[in-house]
C-alpha positions, 0 to 999 in steps of 0.5 A, spaced: 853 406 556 850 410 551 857 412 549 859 405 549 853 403 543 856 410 540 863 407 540 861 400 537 857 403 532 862 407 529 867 403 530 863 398 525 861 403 520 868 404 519 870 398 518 863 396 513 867 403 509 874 400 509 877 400 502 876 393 499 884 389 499 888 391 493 888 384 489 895 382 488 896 380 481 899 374 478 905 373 474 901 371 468 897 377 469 903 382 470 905 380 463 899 380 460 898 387 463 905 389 460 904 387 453 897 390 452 901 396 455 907 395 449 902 395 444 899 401 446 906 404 446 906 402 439 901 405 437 901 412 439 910 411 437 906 411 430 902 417 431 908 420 433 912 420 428 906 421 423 906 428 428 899 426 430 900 427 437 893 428 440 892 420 437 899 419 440 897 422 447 892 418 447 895 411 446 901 414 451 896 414 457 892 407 456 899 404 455 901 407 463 893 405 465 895 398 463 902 398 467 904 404 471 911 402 471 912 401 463 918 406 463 917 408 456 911 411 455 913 417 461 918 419 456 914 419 450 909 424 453 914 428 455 917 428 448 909 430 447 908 436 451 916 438 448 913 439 442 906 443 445 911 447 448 909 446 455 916 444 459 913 444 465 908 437 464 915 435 459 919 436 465 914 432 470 914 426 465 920 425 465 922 425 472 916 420 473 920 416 468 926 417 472 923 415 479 920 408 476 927 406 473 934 411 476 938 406 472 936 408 466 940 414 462 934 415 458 930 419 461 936 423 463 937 425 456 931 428 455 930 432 460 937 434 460 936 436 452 929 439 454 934 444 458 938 445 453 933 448 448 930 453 454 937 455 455 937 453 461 945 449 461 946 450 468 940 445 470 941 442 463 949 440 465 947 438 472 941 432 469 947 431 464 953 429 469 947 426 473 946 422 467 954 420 466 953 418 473 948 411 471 952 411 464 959 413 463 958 410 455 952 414 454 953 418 448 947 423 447 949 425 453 956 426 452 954 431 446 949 434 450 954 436 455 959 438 448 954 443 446 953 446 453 960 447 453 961 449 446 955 454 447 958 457 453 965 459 451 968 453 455 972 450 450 976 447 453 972 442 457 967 441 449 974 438 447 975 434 453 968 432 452 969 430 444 976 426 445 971 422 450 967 420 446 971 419 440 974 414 445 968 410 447 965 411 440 972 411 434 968 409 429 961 413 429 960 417 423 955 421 426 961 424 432 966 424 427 961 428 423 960 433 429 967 433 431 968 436 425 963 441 425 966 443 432 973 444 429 970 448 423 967 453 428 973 453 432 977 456 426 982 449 425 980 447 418 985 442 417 983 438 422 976 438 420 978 436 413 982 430 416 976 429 421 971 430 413 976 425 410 976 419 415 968 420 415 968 420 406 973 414 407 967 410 408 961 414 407 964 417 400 956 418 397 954 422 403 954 429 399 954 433 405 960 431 408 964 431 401 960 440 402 963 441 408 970 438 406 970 443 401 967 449 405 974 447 410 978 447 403 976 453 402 977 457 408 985 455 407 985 456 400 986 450 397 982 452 392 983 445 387 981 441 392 975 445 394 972 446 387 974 438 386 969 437 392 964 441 389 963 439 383 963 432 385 957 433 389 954 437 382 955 431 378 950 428 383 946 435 384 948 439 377 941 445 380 943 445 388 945 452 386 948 453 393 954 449 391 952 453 384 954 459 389 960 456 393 964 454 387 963 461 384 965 464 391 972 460 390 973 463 384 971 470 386 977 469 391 981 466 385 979 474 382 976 469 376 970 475 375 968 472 369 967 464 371 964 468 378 959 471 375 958 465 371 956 462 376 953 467 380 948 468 374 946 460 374 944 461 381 939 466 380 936 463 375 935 457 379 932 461 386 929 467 383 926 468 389 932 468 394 936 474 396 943 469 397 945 468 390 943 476 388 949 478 394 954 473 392 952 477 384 953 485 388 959 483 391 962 481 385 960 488 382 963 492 388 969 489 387 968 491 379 966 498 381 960 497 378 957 501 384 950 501 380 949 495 379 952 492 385 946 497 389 941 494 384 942 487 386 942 489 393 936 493 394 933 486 390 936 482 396 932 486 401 926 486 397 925 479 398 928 479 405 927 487 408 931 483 414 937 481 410 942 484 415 948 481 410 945 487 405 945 493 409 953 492 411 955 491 403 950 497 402 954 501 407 961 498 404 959 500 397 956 508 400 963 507 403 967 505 397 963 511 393 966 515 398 973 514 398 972 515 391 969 522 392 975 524 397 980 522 393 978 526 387 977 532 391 969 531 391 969 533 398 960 534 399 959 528 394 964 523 399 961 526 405 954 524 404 956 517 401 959 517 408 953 519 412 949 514 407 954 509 409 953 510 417 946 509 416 946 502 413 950 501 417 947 503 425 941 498 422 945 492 424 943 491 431 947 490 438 949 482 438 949 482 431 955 478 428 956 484 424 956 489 429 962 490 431 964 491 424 959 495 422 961 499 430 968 500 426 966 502 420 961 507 422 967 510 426 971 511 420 967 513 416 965 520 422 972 520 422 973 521 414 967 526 415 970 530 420 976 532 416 971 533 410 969 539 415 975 541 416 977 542 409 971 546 407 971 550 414 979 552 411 976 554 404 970 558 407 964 553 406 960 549 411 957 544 410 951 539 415 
């Protein structure tokens, strides 16, 4: 009997704790909740942009507090934790915003994009194709995948990826622009001027194109066509001493040193401050042989940028030059320590380098030229360390 009251009284004390019944809302009230969320949404959009992201951040959560199934602002706060740096809590938002709405591309992008900027492609092609899979047409998407690609050596699948977005998308500048950095990089100059030329038919205004344009001119010679470009962009910009620089570098190939150096001085002038332009200036004198000077300018360009690998090779090219100078005119301990002073600058260059492989060779040569150096004195009776 007593067991029985006990019972009875549990069992009301349980029912009496029950969660109270979750009101359903009405259609008017889904609504309102919505645009209140919108509106928050809105504001915090604003802070973002303004890089206000604790302000944005707090806007982000009200609006999901308003409606936990608004999909925006899911991807909004992972935008937030990608700019702390905090992948983990970006990826988690975006997968939330994913589970609310799988149909939508959105959120495979950008958690696809924050794979991409960890390096992680092989996570990062995986969220992409799944991606493509609830939209073929997405063109984001599309690039992100082109640059996995053309970060990890398949080419051949970059190029696949590109055609099917030019495909899709004929007549985006913005593709056209990046398939033309894309065949740039890959050595194919006059298709990057066709592509360059199709951009500049209807963006003719746009500088940067009309820049890269000349950059590919360049690269096949066509010296004319390039300094046309540039000099187009500086009657719009006449102090953008970068392409002060490039049109003295056509020159320099032209070996029109005087309008070269013209140019190179003007840089300087403009961007005291730079090491560029005073590289430009001491490849110039090298190939003057003007050694003097061309070391100056140098050790200027490292004493602005002590980093300046571009720097330490010329300074290695020069000792070498130097040296080549020594033996041939039989000055065999002068070349050897131009030799040797040319492999320290270069074994500076670090291992990954773009400019370790050259550096890797010339060191070779330069301790070949100094071995029979030694040779030499060793038949003359002389040593030398």
């Amino acid at each position: 009997m007593n067991l029985k009251k006990y019972a009875l009284i549990a069992m009301i004390l349980i029912i009496g704790c029950a969660a109270p019944a979750v009101k359903k809302l009405s259609e008017d009230e889904l609504k309102e909740r919505r645009e209140s969320a919108m509106q928050y949404y809105s504001l915090g959009a604003e802070h973002y942009r303004q890089r206000n992201f604790d302000a944005a951040e707090q806007n982000f959560i009200n609006s999901i507090k308003e409606d936990s199934t608004y999909y925006d602002p899911y991807i909004a706060m992972g935008n937030i934790y990608r700019e702390r740096r905090n992948p983990i809590e970006a990826e988690n938002y975006y997968r939330k915003a994913m589970q609310i709405d799988p149909k939508n591309s959105k959120g495979y992008e950008a958690l696809g994009d924050l794979f991409l900027a960890m390096q992680d492609f092989a996570r990062a092609e995986s969220v992409y194709l799944q991606g493509l899979a609830v939209d073929p047409e997405d063109i984001e998407i599309l690039l992100g995948l082109a640059d996995i690609y053309v970060k990890s050596d398949r080419n051949p699948e970059a190029e696949s990826t590109y055609h099917k977005a030019l495909r899709l998308y004929p007549d985006n500048i913005a593709l056209l622009n990046i398939w033309g950095d894309y065949l740039f990089s890959q050595g194919r100059y006059q298709e990057a001027i066709d592509a360059f030329c199709e951009c500049l038919l209807r963006f003719p205004a746009v500088v940067e194109l009309r820049e890269k344009r000349g950059d590919a001119y360049t690269e096949i010679n066509k010296y004319k066509e390039a300094l046309d470009d540039y000099r187009e962009i500086l009657t719009q910009r006449p102090d953008d001493w970068r392409v002060i620089l490039k049109v003295g570098n056509v020159y320099l190939k032209q070996r029109n040193y005087t309008e070269a150096k013209k140019q190179f001085s003007q840089a300087m002038t403009l961007a005291p401050n730079d090491p560029l332009p005073r590289i430009y200036n001491a490849d110039l004198l090298m190939r003057q042989g003007n050694f003097t000077q061309a070391a100056s300018d140098l050790r200027a360009a490292l004493s602005i940028d002590p980093n300046l690998r571009i720097a330490r090779v010329l300074l290695g090219d020069l000792y070498k030059r130097q040296g080549d100078n020594a033996n041939r005119d039989n000055k065999l301990r002068e070349a050897h320590q131009f030799y040797k002073n040319a492999i320290a600058e270069y074994r500076v260059i670090p291992r990954g380098d773009i400019y370790y492989n050259y550096a890797r060779t010339e060191i070779e040569r330069c301790e070949a030229y100094m071995n029979k150096i030694k040779e030499e004195l060793w038949f003359r009776g002389e040593k030398i360390e």
